[in-house]
Structure formats: structure tokens, C-alpha cells
C-alpha positions, 0 to 999 in steps of 0.5 A: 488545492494546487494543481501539484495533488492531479499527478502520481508523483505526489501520491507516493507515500500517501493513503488512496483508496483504490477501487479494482476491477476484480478481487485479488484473492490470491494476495489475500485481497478478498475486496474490490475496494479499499484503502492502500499506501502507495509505494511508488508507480510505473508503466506496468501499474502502481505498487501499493502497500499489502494490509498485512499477510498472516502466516500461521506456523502450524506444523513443527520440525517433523512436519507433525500439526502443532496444538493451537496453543503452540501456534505462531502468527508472523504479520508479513509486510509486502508490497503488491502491484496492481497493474493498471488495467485492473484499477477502476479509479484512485480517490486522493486525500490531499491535505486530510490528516492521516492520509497525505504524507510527505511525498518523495517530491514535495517542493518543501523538501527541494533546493537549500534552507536557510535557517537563519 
């Protein structure tokens, strides 16, 4: 394992599992752990990629409730930031299939190819 994996800049755009110090309930995080993409990271902490947030349609134009069939679920894709003070500890899959992507500064993808 190269010594690239142990800095933040070769997370982003890979799967971590993150471990947090407490419930971000009002996100709809309702668990200290789990598995994030990171988006990207700065001083204030590092954004991670929302499991999805479910917003059910439930009242028409009129404000009046809407019979359950007529509901309407919209996955919304977000991105949240989980400040540094509220992470435990991050696990990263270097090299596992599924869970490290290209990152924004692989070293495959600096300077010129030649494809000859």
C-alpha cells in the first residue's frame, strides 16, 4: 500500500465508513456509523454524500391530505458536512472494488499520455 491512501486528498470521491460522535438525526441520520462517499473536505470538516432524503408529497394544492395512493415519493440527493469535531474515525478501502474511485488527484491522471 502506497503511502498516497494516509491523506485526504486521495479520499475524495471514495466510500469511507465513518464513525460519528453523535446522531445527525436531524439530517435523517439516525446512526453513529455508516458507509459515506466523500465529496470533498475542508477546515470546517469533510462533506459526505447524503444516503438519500425522502420527501412524500402529502397534501394537494389546497393544503387538503391526499389519499395514500395518490402520494408521491422524490428521492432528494444532498451533500452534508460533518464537521471535524463530530467524527470518531474514518476506515478507507484503498483498492477494494466498489469502494475506491478515482480520486480528484490520482497520479494516473497528471501530466501528458502518450498514446503511442
Amino acid at each position: 500500500m502506497s503511502s498516497k491512501y494516509y491523506t485526504m486528498e486521495f479520499i475524495v470521491n471514495d466510500i469511507v465508513f465513518v464513525i460519528f460522535n453523535e446522531k445527525l438525526s436531524p439530517l435523517g441520520i439516525n446512526d453513529i456509523e455508516g458507509y459515506y462517499k466523500v465529496m470533498g473536505h475542508d477546515h470546517i470538516g469533510i462533506w459526505l454524500k447524503h444516503p438519500g432524503i425522502l420527501k412524500v408529497k402529502t397534501l394537494d394544492k389546497k393544503g387538503k391530505p391526499l389519499p395514500e395512493s395518490q402520494r408521491k415519493e422524490e428521492l432528494i440527493d444532498g451533500v452534508f458536512l460533518a464537521t471535524w469535531g463530530n467524527i470518531k474515525t474514518i476506515m478507507h478501502f484503498p483498492d477494494r472494488e466498489g469502494f475506491d474511485f478515482p480520486g480528484l488527484l490520482d497520479a494516473s491522471k497528471i501530466g501528458f499520455k502518450n498514446t503511442k
